[in-house]
Each structure stands twice: as C-alpha cells, then as structure tokens.
N, C-alpha and C positions, 0 to 999 in steps of 0.2 A: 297490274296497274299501268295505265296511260299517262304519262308524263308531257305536259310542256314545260321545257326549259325556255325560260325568255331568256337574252342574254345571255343564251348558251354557245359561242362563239369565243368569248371572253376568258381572262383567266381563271375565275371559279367557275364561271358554269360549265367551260368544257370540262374542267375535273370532276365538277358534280357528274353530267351527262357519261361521262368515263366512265365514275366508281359504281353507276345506279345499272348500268348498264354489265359491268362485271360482279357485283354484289347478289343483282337481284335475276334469275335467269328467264323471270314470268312475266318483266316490265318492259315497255316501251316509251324512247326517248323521240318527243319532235320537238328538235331546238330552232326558236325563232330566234332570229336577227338581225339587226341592219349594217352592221358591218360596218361600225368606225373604226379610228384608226386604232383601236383595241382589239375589237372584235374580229378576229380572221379563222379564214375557212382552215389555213393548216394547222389550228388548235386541234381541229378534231381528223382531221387525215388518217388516225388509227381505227375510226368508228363510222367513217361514212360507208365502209361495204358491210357495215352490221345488218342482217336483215329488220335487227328492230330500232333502228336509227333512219331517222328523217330529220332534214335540215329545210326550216322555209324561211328566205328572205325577206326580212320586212322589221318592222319598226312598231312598236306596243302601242304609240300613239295612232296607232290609223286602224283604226274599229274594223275593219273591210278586215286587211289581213289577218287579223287578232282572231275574227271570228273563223276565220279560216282554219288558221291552224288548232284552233281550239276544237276545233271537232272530232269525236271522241273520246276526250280526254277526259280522265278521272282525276286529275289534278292539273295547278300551276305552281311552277317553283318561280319565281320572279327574279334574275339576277340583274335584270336590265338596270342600267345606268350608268351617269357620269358620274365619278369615283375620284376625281385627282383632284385635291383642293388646290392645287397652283393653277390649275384650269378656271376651276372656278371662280375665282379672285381673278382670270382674267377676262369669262364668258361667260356669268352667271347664266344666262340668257338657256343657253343647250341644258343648264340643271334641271332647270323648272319644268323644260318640257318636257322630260323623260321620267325626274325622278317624278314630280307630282303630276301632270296630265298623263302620263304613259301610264303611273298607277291606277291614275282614276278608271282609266278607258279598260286595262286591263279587267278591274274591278267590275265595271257594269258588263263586260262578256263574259264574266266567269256568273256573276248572277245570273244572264240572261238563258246561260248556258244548265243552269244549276251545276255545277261544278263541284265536287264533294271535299275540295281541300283544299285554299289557298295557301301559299309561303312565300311572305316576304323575306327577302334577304336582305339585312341593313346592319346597320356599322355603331361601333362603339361613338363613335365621334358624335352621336346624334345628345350624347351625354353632356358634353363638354370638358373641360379637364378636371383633375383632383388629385392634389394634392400627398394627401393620407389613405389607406384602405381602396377598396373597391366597389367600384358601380356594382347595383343589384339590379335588377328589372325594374324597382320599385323606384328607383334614383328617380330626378324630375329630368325632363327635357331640356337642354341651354346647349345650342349648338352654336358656335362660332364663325363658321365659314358659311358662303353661300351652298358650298359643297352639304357640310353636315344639315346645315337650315332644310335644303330640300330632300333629303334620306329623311329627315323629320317629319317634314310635309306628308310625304308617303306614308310614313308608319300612321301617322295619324287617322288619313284616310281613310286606314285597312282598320283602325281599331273603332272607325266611328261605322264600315260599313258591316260590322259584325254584330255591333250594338244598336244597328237603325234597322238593316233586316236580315239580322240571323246571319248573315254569312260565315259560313268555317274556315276563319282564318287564324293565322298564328305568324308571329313572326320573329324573324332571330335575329341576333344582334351581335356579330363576331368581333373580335381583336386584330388587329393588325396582319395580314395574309402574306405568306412567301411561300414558294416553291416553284414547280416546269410552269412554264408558259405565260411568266407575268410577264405586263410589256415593260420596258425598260426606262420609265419613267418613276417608279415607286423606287423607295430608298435603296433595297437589296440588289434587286438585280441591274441598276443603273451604275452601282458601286463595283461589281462583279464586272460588268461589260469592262467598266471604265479599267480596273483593275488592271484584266487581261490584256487592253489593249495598252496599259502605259500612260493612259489619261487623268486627269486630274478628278480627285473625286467630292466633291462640292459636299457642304456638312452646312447646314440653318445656323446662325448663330453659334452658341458655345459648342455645341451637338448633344447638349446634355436632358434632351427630351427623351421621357421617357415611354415605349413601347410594349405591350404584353405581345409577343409574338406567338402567331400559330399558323404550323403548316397547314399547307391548304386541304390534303389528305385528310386531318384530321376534321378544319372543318367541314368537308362533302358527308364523312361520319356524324358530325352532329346536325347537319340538316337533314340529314338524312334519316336519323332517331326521331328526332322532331315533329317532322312532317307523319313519321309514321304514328307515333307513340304521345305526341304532346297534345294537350288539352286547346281547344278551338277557344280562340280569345284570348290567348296568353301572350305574353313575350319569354323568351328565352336568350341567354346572351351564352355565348360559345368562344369563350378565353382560352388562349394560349398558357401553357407548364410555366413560362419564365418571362421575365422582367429585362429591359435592356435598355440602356441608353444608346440613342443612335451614334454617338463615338463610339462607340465599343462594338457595335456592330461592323462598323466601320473598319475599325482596326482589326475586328474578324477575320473580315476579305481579305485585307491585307495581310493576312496569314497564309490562310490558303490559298494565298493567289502566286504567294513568294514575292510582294512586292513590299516598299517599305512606306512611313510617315510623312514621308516627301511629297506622295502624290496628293495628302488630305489638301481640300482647298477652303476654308471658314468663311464662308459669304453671308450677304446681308440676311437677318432673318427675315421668313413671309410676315404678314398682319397677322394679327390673333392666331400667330403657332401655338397650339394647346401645348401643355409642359408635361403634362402625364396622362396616361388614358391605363386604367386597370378596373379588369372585370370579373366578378365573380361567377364560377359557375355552376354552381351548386343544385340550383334547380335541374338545370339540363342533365346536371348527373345521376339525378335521382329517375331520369329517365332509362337509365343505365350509359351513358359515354362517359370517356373519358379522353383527355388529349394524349397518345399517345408518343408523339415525336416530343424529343425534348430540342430547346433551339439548336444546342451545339451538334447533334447530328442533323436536323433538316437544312442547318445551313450550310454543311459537308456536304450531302447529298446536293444543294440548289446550285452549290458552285459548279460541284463535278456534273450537273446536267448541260449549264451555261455552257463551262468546257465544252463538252462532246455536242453540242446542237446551234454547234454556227449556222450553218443551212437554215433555221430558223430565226436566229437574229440579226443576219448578217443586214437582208431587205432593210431592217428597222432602222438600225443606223444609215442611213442614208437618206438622201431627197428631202419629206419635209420634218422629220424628225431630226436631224443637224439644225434645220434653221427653229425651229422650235427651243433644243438647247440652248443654243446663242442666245435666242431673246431673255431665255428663263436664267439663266447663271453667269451674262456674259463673258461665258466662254467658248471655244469652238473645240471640236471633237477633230481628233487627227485622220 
C-alpha cells in the first residue's frame, strides 16, 4: 500500500511515517508538508534515504499540490494541523484554514482521485470535558477552544462526505500524545526542556486538569489497526493506560530530571481550559490494539530522549520561540 502522510513532518505523523515504514515492509510513505514551525525536515532525517520514502513540500489547502502528491496513492492518513490551543485562542484564523479548508480540499482530491481509504486524525478535545466516566464515539460534539471547534469542523466534513458520496473514510480520535520529537510547546516536553535547563516550569491554574495520556508509539499502533482493519464510516477514539493530573506530571519531570518544587511556576489559567478529557477504547480494541506503554515508563523513556537529543531541540529554543514564550507565560527562558 501507498500511503500519503499529510502532516507527516510533525510529531505524530513523522512517527506514524517511521512505524508504517518499519512495520510494514510492502508499503510506501509520501509525506506532505508545509513546514511550520512544527513541522520540520529533521523529524524524519532517519527515513529520508528509505527507498520507499518521499517527502513533498506543500500545504493541504492548495489542490495543485494535493493532487500531486496524491498520485498513486492507495490511501491518506491526514495528520495536518494546528494542534496548540494557546495558539488558537491567539490566531484562530491559521485553524480554520488547515483544520477545515485543508480537510475539505483534501477531501474532494481523494474523491477525485478515488482513493480507497481515508484517515482523519483528530483529538479527544473535539468532545469537550467530563467530569465522571469516559467519552465513547457515541459522546455528542462540544468543543471549547477555537483549536478543538475546528478538529470538529474537519471530522464533520469527513463524516458528511462518506454519507453524501460513499467516501471510505474513518476517523480516530486519540488522548493526549508524548514522546521523541514533540515540539516543545505541549505540557511534557516544554516541562523536561525547562527542567533540564533550570527554568521555571509554568502549570494553568491549580494544575489539577486532568489528562489520559498515550505515547505516541502506541498511537501510530492504533491508526495504524484502524486504517487497516476498521469499518469506513466509523470513529474510533485511541486512549492512553492511565489518568494524570498535569501537577503530577509536573512533579514527574521534576524526578527525573533531579530538580525540585522550586522551579513549578502557577500562572493565570487559558479560557475554557477543559478540566478532564477521558476516553474510552473499547471499540478500537476489539479491532485487536491495545496501548501498550504505561505513563510512567513513556515518560522515562521521553525524558531520557530530550536528554540525549539536544542537537534537535537546541534550534527550538531560540529566535522566535523565546519571544513566543515571553508573550504566552510572561516569562523569559535563560
């Protein structure tokens, strides 16, 4: 099978792109991209001398290159988007374009194409929070941020153009992501970087929001089932083993990091911070996955990658991601 990875630059798609490419020895990886400041070429620097790897530059919203890269492809896995709700709450504007216009356009060249398998990639947060128990597939839609509103928008899309003309599509709905190569804006490895360096590490409010955390490993394993084995029209959602308040996360790194409670910093909460996100996965298991990393070893393993792979984050910290920090937590990074 032919694979386009969109958003395969990024931190899941290059792991998906990784695992599909060492998993599968008969498939072929072309990851588009347009390369924000997420998306970078050295996610995948272990996979670009693969003979069955192809990287094409470009952006989902622009039908020209879509169509390009889509050429003989037997599927799309779709990871494209903007993903940081603090982003969002500051530039809805870039959500709308990629999550819902990039889907659409995606959408009418995978028709156009006849295309035998679409996969959206999309997020618990499109649920909204809860309280008690766990989201099902079945949960209704209330998303809070501009961020989750348009991951909404997209699924919708996908689910009206499977029921208007047959399209085979499916889509998944994961938990909270950590491991290599996330950029250093999302709660884990922003806390690790900070750790290391001796910096202070900013906590929303109480920090007492709660996360189902799953390594990323485990989800490229469940879109990876999905895509192969799940029914055209469904949703599936792909949950994390364990439950975590981001204090205690927090105070994780600051285990393994050898640093102490000194460094936590308790800032203003965002707007409509969700207070719990937990999702069931049951369906998806009966496809046969299961999550296999539990948190407290993937979050052993995430530190000790941070560790050993400054060469990849060193760039990050610097230039416009400093002044990015400052505006978002005012504070400055040493």
């Amino acid at each position: 099978m032919k694979l386009l990875v969109t958003g395969g630059a990024g931190f899941i798609g290059s792991n998906f792109a990784r695992y599909v490419l060492s998993e599968h020895a008969g498939d072929s990886v072309v990851v588009l991209d347009k390369l924000t400041y997420a998306g970078r070429r050295e996610n995948l620097a272990d996979v670009a001398d693969n003979p069955r790897f192809e990287f094409v530059h470009g952006a989902i919203e622009d039908r020209e290159v879509v169509d390009a890269a889509l050429e003989g492809c037997d599927a799309i896995v779709n990871f494209a988007a903007e993903s940081h709700v603090d982003r969002s709450i500051e530039d809805p504007d870039a959500f709308i374009t990629t999550d819902v216009i990039g889907t659409h356009v995606l959408l009418e060249a995978a028709r156009a194409a006849g295309v035998g398998r679409y996969l959206q990639v999309s997020t618990d947060e499109v649920y909204g929070s809860i309280e008690e128990g766990s989201f099902t597939e079945k949960s209704p839609i209330d998303p809070s941020s501009p961020y989750s509103a348009s991951k909404a928008g997209g699924d919708m899309l996908v689910q009206a153009y499977f029921r208007t003309y047959g399209m085979p599509a499916l889509i998944c709905r994961a938990s909270n992501n950590y491991g290599p190569f996330q950029y250093p804006e999302k709660l884990i490895p922003l806390c690790v970087l900070n750790a290391l360096a001796g910096d202070k590490l900013p906590v929303y409010g109480d920090g007492m929001q709660v996360r189902n955390w799953l390594y990323v490993e485990d989800h490229c394993s469940g879109i990876d089932t999905v895509l192969r084995k799940g029914a055209e029209g469904d949703v599936y959602n792909i949950g994390g083993p364990d439950e975590c308040p981001n204090i205690e996360v927090v105070n994780r790194i600051i285990e393994l990091t050898g640093r102490d409670e000194s460094l936590i910093d308790y800032v203003t909460d965002r707007p409509g911070h969700d207070r719990r996100y937990s999702l069931s996965s049951e369906k998806t298991m009966t496809l046969g996955w299961e999550a296999k990393t539990r948190f407290a070893e993937g979050l052993e393993r995430t530190v000790a990658w941070y560790r050993e792979n400054e060469n990849w984050w060193a760039p990050i910290r610097s230039g416009d991601y400093l002044e990015y920090y400052q505006r978002q937590y005012g504070q400055s990074l040493a």
